[in-house]
C-alpha positions as semicolon CSV with decimal commas, in nm:
position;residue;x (nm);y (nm);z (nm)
1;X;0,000;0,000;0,000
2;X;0,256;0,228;-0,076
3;X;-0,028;0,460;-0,161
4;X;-0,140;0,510;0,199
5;X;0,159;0,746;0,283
6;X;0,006;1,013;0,011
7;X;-0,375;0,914;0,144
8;X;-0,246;1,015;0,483
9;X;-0,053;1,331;0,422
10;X;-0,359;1,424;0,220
11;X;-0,556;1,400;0,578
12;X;-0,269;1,523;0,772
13;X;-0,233;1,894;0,529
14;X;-0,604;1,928;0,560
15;X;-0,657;1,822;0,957
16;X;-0,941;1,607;0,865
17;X;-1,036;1,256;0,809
18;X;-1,389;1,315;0,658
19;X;-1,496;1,137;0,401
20;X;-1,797;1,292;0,153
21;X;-2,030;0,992;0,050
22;X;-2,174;1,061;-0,271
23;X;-2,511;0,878;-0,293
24;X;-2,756;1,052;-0,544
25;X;-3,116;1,015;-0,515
26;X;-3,294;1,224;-0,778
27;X;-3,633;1,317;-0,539
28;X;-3,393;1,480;-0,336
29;X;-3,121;1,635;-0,570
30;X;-3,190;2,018;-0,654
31;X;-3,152;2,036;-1,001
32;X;-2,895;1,793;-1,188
33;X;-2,739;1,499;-1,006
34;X;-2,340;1,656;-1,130
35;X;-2,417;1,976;-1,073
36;X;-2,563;1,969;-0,730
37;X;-2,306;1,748;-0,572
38;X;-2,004;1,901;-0,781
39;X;-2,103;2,234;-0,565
40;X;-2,122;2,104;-0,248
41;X;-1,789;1,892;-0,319
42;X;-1,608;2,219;-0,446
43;X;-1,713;2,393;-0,127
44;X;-1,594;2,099;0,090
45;X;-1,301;2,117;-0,059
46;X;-1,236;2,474;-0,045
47;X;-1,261;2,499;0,292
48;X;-1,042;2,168;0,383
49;X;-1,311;1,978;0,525
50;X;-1,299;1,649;0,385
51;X;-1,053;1,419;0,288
52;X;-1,179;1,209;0,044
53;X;-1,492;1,148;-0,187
54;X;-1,696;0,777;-0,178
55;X;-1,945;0,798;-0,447
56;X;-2,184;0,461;-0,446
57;X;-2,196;0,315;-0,760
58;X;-2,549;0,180;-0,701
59;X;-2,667;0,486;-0,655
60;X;-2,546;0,624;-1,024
61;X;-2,640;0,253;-1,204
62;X;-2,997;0,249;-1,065
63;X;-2,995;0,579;-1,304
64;X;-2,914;0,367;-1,615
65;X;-2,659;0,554;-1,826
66;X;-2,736;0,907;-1,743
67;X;-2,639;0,785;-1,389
68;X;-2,342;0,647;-1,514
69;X;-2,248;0,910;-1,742
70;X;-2,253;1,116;-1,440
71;X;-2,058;0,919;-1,208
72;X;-1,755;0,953;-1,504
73;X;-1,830;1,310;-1,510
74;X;-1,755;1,340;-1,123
75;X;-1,473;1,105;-1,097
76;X;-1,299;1,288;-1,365
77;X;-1,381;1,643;-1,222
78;X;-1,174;1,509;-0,871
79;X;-0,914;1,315;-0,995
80;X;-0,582;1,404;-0,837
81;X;-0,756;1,658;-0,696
82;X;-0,897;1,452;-0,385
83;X;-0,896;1,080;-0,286
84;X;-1,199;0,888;-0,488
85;X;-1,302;0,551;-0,345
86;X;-1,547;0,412;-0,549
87;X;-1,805;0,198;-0,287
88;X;-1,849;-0,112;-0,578
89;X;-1,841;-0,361;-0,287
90;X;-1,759;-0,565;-0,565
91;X;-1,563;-0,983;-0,545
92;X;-1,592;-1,277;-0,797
93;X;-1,382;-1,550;-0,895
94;X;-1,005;-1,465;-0,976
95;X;-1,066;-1,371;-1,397
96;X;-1,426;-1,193;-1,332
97;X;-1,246;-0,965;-1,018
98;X;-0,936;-0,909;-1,262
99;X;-1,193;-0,727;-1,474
100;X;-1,396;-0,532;-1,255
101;X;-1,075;-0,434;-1,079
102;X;-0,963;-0,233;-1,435
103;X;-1,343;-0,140;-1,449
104;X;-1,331;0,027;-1,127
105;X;-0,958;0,184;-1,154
106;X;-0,939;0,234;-1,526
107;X;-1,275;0,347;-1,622
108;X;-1,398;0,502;-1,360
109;X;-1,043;0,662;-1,221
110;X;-1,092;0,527;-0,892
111;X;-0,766;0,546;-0,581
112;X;-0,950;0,284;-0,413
113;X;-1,250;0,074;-0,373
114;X;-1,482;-0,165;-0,121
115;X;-1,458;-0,533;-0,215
116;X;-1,623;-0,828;-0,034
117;X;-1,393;-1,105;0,109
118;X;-1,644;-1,413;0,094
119;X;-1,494;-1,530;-0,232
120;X;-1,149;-1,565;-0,077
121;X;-0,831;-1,456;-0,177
122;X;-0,809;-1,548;-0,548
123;X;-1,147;-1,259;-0,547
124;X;-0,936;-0,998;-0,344
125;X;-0,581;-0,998;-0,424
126;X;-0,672;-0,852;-0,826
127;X;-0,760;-0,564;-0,648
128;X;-0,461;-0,467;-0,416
129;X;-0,276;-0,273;-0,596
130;X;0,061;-0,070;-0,480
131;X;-0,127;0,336;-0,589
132;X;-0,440;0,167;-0,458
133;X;-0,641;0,075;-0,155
134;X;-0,860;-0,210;-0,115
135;X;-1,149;-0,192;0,157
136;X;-1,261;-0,527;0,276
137;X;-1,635;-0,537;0,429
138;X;-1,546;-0,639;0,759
139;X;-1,797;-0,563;1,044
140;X;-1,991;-0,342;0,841
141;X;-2,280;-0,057;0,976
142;X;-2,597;-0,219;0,859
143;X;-2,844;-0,470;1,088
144;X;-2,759;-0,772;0,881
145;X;-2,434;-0,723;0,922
146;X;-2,491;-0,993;1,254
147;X;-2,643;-1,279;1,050
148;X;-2,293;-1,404;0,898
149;X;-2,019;-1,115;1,003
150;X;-2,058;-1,227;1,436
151;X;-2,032;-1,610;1,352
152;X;-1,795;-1,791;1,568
153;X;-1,447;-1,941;1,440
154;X;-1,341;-2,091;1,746
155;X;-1,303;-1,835;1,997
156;X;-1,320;-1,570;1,717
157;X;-1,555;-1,388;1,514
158;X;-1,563;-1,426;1,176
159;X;-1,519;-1,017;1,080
160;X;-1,193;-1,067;1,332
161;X;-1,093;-1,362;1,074
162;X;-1,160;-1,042;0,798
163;X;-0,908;-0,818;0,972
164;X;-0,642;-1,053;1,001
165;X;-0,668;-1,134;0,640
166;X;-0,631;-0,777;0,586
167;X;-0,288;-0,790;0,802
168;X;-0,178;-1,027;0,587
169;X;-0,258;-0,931;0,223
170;X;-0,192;-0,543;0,314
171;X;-0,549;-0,415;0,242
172;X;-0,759;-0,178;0,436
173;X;-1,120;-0,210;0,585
174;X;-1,455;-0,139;0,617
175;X;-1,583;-0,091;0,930
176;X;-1,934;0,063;1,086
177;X;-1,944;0,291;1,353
178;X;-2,287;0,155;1,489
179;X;-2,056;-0,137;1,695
180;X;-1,805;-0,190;1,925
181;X;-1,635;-0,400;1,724
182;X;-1,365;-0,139;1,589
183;X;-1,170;-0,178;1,930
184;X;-1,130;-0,551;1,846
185;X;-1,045;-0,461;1,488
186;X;-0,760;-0,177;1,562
187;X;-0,613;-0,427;1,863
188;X;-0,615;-0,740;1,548
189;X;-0,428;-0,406;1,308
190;X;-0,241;-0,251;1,549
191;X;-0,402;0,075;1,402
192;X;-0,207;0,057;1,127
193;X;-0,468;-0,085;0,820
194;X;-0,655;0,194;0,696
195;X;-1,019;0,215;0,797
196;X;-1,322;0,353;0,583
197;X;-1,581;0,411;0,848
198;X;-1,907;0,417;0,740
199;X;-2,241;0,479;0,997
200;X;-2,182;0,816;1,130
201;X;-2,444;1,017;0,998
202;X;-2,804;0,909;0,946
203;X;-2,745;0,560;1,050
204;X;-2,612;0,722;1,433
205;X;-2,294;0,562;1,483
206;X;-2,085;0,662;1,781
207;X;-1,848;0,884;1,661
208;X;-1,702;0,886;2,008
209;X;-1,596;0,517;2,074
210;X;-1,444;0,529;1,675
211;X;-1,213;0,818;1,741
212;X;-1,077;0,689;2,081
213;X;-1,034;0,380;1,903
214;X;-0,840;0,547;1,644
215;X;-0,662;0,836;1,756
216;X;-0,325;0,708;1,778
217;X;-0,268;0,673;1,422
218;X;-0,580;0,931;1,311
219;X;-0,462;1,010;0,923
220;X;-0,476;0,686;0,773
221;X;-0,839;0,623;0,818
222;X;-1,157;0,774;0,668
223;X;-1,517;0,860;0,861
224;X;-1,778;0,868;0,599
225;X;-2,087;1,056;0,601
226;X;-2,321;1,042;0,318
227;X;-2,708;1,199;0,323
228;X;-2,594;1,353;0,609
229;X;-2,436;1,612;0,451
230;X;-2,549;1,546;0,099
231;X;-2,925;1,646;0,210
232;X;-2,871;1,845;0,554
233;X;-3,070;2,124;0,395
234;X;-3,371;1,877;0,547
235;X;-3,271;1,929;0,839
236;X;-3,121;2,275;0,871
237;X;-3,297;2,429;0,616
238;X;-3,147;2,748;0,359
239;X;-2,934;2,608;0,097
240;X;-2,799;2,245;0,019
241;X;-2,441;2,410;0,040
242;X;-2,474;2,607;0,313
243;X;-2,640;2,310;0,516
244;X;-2,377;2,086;0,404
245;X;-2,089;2,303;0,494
246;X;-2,253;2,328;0,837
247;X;-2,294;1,981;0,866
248;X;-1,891;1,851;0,783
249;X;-1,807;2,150;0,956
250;X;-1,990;2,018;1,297
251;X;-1,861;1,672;1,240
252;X;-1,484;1,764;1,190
253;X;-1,568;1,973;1,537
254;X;-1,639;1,668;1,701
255;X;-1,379;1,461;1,541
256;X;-1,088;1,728;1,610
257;X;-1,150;1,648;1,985
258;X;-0,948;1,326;1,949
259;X;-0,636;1,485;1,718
């Protein structure tokens, strides 16, 4: 991951370890899906207050091509300009990962992506690349996440089986903020596997537990927040930019308490 070290400094120039989830859902979107969330990322940006960008490529395919179309739009507006990982969450045999991993990379100018570890290692490994990071779903945010991800192994949990995988093949992970588990998880990585951290916003994670967890190696990971920001104007009223600024600029309060 010889990536990580310019992920990090990224974080450490800015003083923040927010991550912008871009998830686009039209009924909510003022005007154009590129437009609206290309002038909330700009303003992010301007004013250092995230550190990376996570659009969901669900969100963009459910839109057929004119989703997709703009999905290539944004990641080539923000290439080398901030951190993309593109949430494909994706993990196939060895051949069929081989070619999403150029899809996701190549085509869509991705720095890193989410990729699901049930396949085994022949399904992970085409993604790891050195100028890349690979997230593994690992105790992930949402209420399934108990039916297979909490299984015993022995004396171990089966998402603790994930993170010592991750030790080994030098990939990061994904892991929600609505558990405890992260404590387990940074003891397994020593707090040195990057983290995309997912469960913060909407889904009322405890940003508390994941920054004392995290705070003595802070830079490498990335806190995601998604509708949260994206559509805080619901909340806050006034203007979607305004409302998101306020939003990222309330959670980078809270997270700056730890670093």
């Amino acid at each position: 991951m010889q990536y990580l070290d310019q992920f990090t400094k990224y974080a450490e120039e800015r003083n923040t370890i927010l991550c912008f989830g871009i998830d686009p859902i039209k009924e909510k979107v003022k005007g154009d899906i590129v437009s609206y969330f290309s002038s909330i990322t700009d303003k992010l940006l301007e004013e250092n207050l995230i550190a990376a960008i996570k659009p969901n490529y669900a969100f963009f395919a459910q839109y057929g091509f004119d989703g997709l179309n703009a999905l290539k739009q944004i990641t080539s507006r923000y290439k080398n300009n901030v951190p993309i990982i593109l949430d494909g969450k994706r993990g196939d045999i060895g051949k069929t990962s081989d070619a999403y991993a150029r899809e996701l990379y190549e085509l869509w100018n991705a720095d890193a992506t989410t990729v699901s570890p049930y396949m085994g290692s022949d399904s992970v490994l085409p993604f790891i690349r050195d100028d890349k990071i690979t997230y593994m779903l690992c105790r992930t945010s949402n209420e399934g996440a108990k039916d297979f991800q909490e299984l015993k192994i022995g004396k171990k949990f089966l998402y603790e089986k994930v993170a010592e995988k991750a030790v080994e093949w030098g990939c990061g992970l994904v892991v929600g903020a609505t558990s405890d588990s992260i404590k387990r998880i940074v003891k397994i990585t020593k707090n040195k596997i990057p983290m995309l951290i997912p469960g913060i916003g909407a889904q009322g994670g405890d940003l508390e537990t994941v920054m004392t967890a995290i705070k003595s190696n802070p830079y490498i990971h990335r806190i995601n927040a998604s509708s949260s920001i994206a559509y805080a104007y619901e909340k806050k009223g006034g203007s979607a930019i305004d409302a998101a600024i306020k939003e990222a600029k309330e959670l980078n309060k809270k997270m700056k308490e730890f670093f």
